[in-house]
C-alpha positions in Angstrom: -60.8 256.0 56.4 -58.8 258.8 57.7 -59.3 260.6 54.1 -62.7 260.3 54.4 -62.3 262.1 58.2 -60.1 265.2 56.2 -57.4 263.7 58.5 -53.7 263.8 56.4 -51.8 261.7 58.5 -48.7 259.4 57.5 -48.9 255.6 56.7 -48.5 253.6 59.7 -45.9 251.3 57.7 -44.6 253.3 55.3 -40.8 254.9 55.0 -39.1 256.6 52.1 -35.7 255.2 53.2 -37.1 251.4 52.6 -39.7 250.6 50.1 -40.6 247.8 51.2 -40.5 248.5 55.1 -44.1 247.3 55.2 -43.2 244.0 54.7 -39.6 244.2 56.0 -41.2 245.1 59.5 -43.5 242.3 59.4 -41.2 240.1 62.0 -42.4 237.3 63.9 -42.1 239.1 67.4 -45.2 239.3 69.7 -44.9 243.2 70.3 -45.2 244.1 66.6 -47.8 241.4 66.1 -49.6 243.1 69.2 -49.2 246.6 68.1 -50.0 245.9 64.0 -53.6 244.5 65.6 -53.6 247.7 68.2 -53.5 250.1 64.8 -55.7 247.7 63.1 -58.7 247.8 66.1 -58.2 251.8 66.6 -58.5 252.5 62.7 -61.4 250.3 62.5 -63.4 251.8 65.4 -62.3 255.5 64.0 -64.1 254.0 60.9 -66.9 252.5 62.5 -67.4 256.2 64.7 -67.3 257.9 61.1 -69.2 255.5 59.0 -72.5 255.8 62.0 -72.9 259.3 61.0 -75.1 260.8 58.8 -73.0 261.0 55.5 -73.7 262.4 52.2 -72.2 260.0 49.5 -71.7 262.4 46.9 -69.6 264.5 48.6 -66.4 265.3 47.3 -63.2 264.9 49.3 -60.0 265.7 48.7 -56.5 263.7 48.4 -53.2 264.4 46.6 -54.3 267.2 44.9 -57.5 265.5 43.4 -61.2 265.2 44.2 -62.9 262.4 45.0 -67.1 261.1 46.1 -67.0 259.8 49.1 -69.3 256.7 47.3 -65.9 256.0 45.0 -63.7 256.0 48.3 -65.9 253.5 50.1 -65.7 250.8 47.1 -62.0 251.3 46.8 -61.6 250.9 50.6 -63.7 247.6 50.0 -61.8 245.9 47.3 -58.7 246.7 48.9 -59.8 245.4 52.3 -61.3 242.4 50.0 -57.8 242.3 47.8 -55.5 242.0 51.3 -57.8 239.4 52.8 -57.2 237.1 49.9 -53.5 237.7 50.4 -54.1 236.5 53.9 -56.0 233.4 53.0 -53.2 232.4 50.4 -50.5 232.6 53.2 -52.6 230.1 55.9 -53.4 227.9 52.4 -49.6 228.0 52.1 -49.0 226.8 56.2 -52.3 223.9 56.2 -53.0 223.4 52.9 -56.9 223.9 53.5 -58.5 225.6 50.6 -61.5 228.4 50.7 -65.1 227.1 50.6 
């Protein structure tokens, strides 16, 4: 969402040095499991602050040199979100065996 805000700020989990630090710093320790739901509850209320106003879906924004409606942002930002909670359901399939309904 912070594209959509004209805020260019840096990935909360990403490093040049490691490609994969996103997953490499997924650990099972309470204080990163506290802090990755910390990020996750700020970045969704910044969202939710955004998403309340008055917003003009055709506008264009722009990101890495490109131009984008604010409309085609929105359904990427869903199908990701969509994509990752997938992910997440395939992992606790994985630890109980319980399928989706």
């Amino acid at each position: 969402m912070r594209v959509l805000q004209g805020v260019d700020v840096p990935q909360f989990y990403k490093d040049d040095d490691d490609r994969d630090a996103d997953f490499n710093g997924a650990v099972d320790d309470d204080e990163v499991v506290a802090e990755a739901w910390e990020r996750w509850r700020t970045t969704c209320a910044e969202a939710d602050k955004w998403y309340d106003q008055d917003t003009d879906w055709d506008r264009l924004i722009g990101h890495h040199d490109q131009q984008y409606e604010v409309r085609d942002i929105m359904v990427h930002i869903v199908e990701e979100y969509a994509r990752h909670c997938g992910h997440a359901d395939l992992l606790r399939e994985c630890i109980d065996g319980r399928t989706g309904q």
